[in-house]
PASEBA-1860 file (N, C-alpha, C; in nm, 3 decimals):
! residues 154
1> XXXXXXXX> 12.518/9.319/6.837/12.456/9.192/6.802/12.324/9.183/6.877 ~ 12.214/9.135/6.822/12.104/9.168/6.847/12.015/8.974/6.920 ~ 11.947/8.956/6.992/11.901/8.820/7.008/11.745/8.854/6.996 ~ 11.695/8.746/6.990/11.557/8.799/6.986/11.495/8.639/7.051 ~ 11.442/8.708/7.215/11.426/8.652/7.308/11.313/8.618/7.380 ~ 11.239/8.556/7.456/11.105/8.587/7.503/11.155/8.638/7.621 ~ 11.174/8.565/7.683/11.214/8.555/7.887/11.316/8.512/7.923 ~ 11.368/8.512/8.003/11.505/8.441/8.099/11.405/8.332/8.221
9> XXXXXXXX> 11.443/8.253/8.197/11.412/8.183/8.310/11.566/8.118/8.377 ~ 11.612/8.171/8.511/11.707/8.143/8.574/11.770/8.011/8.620 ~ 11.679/7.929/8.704/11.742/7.834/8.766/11.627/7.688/8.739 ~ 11.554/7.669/8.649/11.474/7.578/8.638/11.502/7.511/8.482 ~ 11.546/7.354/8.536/11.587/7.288/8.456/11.533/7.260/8.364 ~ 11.539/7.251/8.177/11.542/7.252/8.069/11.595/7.135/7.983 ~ 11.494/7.107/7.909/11.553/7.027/7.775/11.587/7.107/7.642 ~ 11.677/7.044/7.588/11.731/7.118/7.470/11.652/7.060/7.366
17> XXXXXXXX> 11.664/7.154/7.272/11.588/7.132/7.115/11.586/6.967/7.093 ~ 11.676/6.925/7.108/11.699/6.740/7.048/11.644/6.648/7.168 ~ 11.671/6.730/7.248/11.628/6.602/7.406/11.486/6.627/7.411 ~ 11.423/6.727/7.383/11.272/6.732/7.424/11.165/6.744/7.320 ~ 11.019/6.762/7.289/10.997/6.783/7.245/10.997/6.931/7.152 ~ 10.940/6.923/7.036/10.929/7.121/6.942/10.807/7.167/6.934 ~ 10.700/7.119/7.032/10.560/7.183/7.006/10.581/7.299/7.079 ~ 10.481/7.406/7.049/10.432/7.551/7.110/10.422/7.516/7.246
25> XXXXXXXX> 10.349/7.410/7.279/10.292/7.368/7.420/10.446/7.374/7.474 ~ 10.607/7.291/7.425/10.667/7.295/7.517/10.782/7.427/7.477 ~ 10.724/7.504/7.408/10.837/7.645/7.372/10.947/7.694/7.495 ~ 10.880/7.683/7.615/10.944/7.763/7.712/11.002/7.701/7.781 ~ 11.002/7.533/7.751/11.116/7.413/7.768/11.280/7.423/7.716 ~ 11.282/7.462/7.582/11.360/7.454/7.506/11.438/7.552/7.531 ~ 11.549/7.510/7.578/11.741/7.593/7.581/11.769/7.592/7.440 ~ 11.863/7.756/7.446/11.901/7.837/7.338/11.999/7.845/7.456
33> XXXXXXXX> 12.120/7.822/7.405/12.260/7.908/7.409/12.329/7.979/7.331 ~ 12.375/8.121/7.380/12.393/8.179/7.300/12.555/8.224/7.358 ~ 12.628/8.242/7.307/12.796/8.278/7.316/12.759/8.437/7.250 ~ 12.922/8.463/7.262/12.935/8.648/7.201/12.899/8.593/7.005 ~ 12.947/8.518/6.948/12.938/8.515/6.802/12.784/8.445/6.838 ~ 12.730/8.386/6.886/12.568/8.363/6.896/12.497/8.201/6.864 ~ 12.710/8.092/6.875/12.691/7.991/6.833/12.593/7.911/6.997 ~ 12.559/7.794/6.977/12.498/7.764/7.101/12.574/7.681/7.196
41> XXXXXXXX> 12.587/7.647/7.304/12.700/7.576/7.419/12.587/7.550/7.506 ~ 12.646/7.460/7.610/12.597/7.403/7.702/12.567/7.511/7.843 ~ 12.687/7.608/7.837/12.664/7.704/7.942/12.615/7.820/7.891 ~ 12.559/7.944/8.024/12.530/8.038/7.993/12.434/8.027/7.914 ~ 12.276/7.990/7.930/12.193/7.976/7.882/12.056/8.023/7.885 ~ 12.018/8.106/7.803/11.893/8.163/7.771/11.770/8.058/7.730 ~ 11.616/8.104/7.786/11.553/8.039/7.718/11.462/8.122/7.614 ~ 11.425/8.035/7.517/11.316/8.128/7.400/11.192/8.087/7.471
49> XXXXXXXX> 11.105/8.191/7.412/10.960/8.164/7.472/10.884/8.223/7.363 ~ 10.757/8.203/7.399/10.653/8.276/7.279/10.655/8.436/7.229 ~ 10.732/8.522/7.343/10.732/8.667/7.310/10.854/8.723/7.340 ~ 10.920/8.756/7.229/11.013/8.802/7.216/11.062/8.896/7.215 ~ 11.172/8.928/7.296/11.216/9.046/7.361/11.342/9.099/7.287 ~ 11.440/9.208/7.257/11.508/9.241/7.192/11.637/9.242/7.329 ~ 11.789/9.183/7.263/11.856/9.195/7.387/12.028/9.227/7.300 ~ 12.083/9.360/7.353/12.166/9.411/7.274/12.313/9.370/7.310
57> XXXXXXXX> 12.320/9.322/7.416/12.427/9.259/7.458/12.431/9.175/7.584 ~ 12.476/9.086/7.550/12.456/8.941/7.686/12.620/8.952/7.726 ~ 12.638/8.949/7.849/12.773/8.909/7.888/12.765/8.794/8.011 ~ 12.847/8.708/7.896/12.879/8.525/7.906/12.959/8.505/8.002 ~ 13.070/8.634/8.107/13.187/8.606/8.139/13.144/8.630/8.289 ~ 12.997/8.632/8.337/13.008/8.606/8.486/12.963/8.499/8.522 ~ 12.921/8.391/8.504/12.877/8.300/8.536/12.738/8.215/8.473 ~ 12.713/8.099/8.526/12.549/8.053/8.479/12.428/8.194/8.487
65> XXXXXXXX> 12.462/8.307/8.501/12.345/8.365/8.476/12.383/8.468/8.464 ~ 12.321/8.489/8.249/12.394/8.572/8.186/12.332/8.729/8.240 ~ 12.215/8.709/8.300/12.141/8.847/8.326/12.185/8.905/8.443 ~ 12.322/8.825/8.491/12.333/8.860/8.662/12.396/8.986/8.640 ~ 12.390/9.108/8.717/12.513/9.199/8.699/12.561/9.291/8.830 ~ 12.671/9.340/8.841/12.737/9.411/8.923/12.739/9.536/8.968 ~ 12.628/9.552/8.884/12.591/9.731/8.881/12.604/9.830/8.796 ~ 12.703/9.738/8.702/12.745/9.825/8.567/12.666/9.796/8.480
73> XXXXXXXX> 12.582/9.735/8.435/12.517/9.708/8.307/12.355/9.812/8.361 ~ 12.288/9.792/8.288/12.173/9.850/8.302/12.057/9.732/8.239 ~ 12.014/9.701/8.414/11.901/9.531/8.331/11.774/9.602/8.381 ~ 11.666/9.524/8.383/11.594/9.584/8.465/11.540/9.564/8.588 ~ 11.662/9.432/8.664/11.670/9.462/8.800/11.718/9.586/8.870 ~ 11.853/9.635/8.767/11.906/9.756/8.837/11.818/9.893/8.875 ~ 11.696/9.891/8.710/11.613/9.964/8.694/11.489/9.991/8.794 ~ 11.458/9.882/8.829/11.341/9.846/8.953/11.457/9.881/9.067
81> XXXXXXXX> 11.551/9.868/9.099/11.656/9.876/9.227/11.650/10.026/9.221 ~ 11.715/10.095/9.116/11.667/10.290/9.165/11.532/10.315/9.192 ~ 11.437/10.268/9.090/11.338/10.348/9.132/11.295/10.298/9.265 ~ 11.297/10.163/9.319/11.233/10.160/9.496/11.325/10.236/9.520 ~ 11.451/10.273/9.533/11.559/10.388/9.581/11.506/10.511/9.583 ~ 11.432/10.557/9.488/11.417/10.676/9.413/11.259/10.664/9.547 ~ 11.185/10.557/9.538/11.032/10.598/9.621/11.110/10.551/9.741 ~ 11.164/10.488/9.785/11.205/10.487/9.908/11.267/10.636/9.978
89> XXXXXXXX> 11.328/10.681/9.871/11.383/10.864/9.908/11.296/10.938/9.956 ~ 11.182/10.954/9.860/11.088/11.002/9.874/10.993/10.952/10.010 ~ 10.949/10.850/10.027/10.885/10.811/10.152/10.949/10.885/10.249 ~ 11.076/10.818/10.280/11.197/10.900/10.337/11.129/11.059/10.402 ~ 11.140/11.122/10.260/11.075/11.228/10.291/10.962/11.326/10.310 ~ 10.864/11.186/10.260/10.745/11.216/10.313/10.724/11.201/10.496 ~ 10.789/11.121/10.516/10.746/11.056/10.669/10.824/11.146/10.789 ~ 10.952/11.262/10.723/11.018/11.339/10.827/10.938/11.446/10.814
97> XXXXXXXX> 10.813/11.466/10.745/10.758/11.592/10.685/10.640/11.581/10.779 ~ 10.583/11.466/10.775/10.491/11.426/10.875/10.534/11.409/10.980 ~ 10.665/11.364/10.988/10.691/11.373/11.186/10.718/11.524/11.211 ~ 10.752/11.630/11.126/10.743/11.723/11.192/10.655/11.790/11.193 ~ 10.508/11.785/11.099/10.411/11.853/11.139/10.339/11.779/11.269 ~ 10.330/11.657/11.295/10.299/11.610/11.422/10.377/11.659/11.540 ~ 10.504/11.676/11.553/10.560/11.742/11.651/10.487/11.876/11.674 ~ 10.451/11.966/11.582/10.450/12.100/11.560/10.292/12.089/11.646
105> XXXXXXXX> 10.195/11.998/11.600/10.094/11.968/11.681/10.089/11.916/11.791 ~ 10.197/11.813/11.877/10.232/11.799/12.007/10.263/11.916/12.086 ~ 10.361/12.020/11.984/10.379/12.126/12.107/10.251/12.223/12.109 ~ 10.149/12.210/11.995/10.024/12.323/11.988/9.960/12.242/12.079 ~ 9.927/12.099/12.116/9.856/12.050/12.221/9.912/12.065/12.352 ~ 10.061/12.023/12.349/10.096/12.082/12.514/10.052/12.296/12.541 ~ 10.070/12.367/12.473/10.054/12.431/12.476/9.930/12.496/12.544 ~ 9.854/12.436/12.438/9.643/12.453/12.503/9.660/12.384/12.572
113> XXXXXXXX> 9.696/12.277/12.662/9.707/12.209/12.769/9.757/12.309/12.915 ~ 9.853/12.301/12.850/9.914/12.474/12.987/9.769/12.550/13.041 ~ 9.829/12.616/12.894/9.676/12.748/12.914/9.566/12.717/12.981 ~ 9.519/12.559/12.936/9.362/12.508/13.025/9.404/12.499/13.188 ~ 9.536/12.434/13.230/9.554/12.422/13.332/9.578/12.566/13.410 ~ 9.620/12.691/13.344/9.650/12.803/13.405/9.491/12.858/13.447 ~ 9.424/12.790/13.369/9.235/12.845/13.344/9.182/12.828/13.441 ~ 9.180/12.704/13.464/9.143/12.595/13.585/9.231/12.675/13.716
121> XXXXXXXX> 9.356/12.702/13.694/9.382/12.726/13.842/9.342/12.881/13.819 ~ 9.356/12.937/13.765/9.266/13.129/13.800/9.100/13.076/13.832 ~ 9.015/12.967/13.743/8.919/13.002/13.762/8.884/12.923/13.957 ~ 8.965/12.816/13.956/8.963/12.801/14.137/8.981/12.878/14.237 ~ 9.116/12.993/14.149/9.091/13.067/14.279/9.032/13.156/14.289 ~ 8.919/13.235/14.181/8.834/13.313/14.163/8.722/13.252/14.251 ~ 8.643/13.095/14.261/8.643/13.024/14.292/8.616/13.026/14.488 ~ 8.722/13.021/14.502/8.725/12.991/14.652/8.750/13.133/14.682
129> XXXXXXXX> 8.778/13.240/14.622/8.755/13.362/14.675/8.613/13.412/14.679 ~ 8.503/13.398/14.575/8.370/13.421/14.592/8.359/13.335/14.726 ~ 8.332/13.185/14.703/8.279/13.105/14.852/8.372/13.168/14.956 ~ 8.490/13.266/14.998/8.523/13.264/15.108/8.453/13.390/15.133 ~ 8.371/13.487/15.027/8.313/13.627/15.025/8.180/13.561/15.095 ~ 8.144/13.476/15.025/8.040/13.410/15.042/8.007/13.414/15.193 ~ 8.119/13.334/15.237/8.087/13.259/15.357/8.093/13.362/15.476 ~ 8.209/13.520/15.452/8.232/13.620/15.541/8.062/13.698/15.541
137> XXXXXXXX> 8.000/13.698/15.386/7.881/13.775/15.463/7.772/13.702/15.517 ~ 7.748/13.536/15.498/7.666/13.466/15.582/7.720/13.497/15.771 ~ 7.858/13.492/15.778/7.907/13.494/15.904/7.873/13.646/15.989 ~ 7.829/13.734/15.937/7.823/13.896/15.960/7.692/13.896/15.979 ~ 7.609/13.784/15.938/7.487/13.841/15.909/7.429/13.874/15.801 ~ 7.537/13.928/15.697/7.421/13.996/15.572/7.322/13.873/15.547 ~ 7.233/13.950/15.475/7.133/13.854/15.417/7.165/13.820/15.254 ~ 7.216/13.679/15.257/7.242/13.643/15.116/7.083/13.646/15.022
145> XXXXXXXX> 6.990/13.674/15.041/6.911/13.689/14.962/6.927/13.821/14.875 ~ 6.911/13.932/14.912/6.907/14.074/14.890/7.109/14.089/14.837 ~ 7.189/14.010/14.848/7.362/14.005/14.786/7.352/13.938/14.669 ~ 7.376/14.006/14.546/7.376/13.885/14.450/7.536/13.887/14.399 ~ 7.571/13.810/14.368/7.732/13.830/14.350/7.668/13.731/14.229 ~ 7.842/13.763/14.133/7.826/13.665/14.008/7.980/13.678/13.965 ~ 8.026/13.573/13.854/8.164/13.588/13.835/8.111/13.647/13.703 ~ 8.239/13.706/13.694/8.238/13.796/13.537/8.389/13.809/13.526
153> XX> 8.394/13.779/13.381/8.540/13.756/13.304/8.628/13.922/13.344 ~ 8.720/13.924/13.382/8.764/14.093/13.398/8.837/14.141/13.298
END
């Protein structure tokens, strides 16, 4: 059985065909109830609107709101509910993909961090071994003019 529908509007109160006015202006006023044979009732109520939507089966038996469902029907709350599921997965797995290439770059920065500090301490004590060369041939006498010393990578 087929309805031919604009919108659902849920919880905002309505006049019916006889209580309100029938202009275009108030279309999206006007309650339509529809039952399983498609006669109209007071409960379980759809509204018509200017654009009409095709709806293949309404079920009347959960309450004031025929669009509510449990997980079994397929509306297109459920539809919007997988797919944020579906990009939420995905984020999911975008963001463990990125925490582990950032890790992978924490340990490449501690890493060159070491190494600079191993640099720093060879090049100090390269360092204070020239100034202590230094200082043995000022103490002897040589003449630091005519000594040229220099560091060079070995």
């Amino acid at each position: 059985m087929k309805f031919s529908l604009a919108g659902v509007l849920g919880s905002i109160p309505l006049a019916t065909d006889d209580e309100g006015p029938s202009s275009p202006r108030h279309a999206t006023r006007r309650k339509i109830a529809i039952k399983a044979k498609g006669k109209a009732s007071d409960k379980n109520t759809l509204v018509s609107a200017n654009r009409p939507m095709e709806v293949d089966h309404i079920d009347l038996t959960r309450g004031a709101d025929p669009m509510q469902t449990d997980g079994d029907q397929t509306t297109g709350d459920s539809l919007e509910v997988h797919h944020l599921k579906k990009k939420n997965s995905s984020l999911k797995k975008s963001c463990e993909a990125s925490e582990a290439r950032v890790k992978e770059r924490d340990e490449e920065i501690d890493n060159l961090r070491s190494a600079l500090a191993r640099a720093q301490h060879d090049f100090m004590e390269s360092y204070k071994a020239l100034s202590e060369y230094q200082y043995n041939l000022y103490a002897y006498g040589a003449d630091s003019m005519s000594t040229s010393i220099s560091l060079t990578k070995e």
